[in-house]
Phi, psi and omega in degrees: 000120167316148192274140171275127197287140176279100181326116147339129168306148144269159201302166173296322159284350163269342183274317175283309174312328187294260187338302207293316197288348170270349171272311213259160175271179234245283203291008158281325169334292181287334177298350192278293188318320183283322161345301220274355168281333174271336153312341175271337170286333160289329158323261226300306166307334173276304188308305170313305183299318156329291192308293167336310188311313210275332185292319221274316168320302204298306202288324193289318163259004150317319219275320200267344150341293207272334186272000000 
């Protein structure tokens, strides 16, 4: 009888995933989630405030420009 072929490894993130969720409880799990949602809202607020920075220079020196 031939060996029966070995179920694919799982990816290394799947694999973490595995592990958190059998260590950690359910509310570190959402304190992990909400963490990390809240580092992409700051990402996002700051790339705005960049952007703004950069409109309110070009207009301040069209402005000083034109006078």
């Amino acid at each position: 009888m031939p060996p029966l072929p070995l179920p694919p490894l799982p990816s290394l993130s799947g694999a973490l995933r595995a592990m958190e969720t059998f260590l950690l409880g359910s509310g570190q799990r959402t304190a992990r989630r909400n963490a990390w949602t809240a580092v992409l809202e700051d990402r996002s607020r700051a790339r705005d405030r960049v952007e703004t920075q950069h409109v309110l220079e070009a207009v301040s020196d069209a402005t000083s420009h034109a006078t």
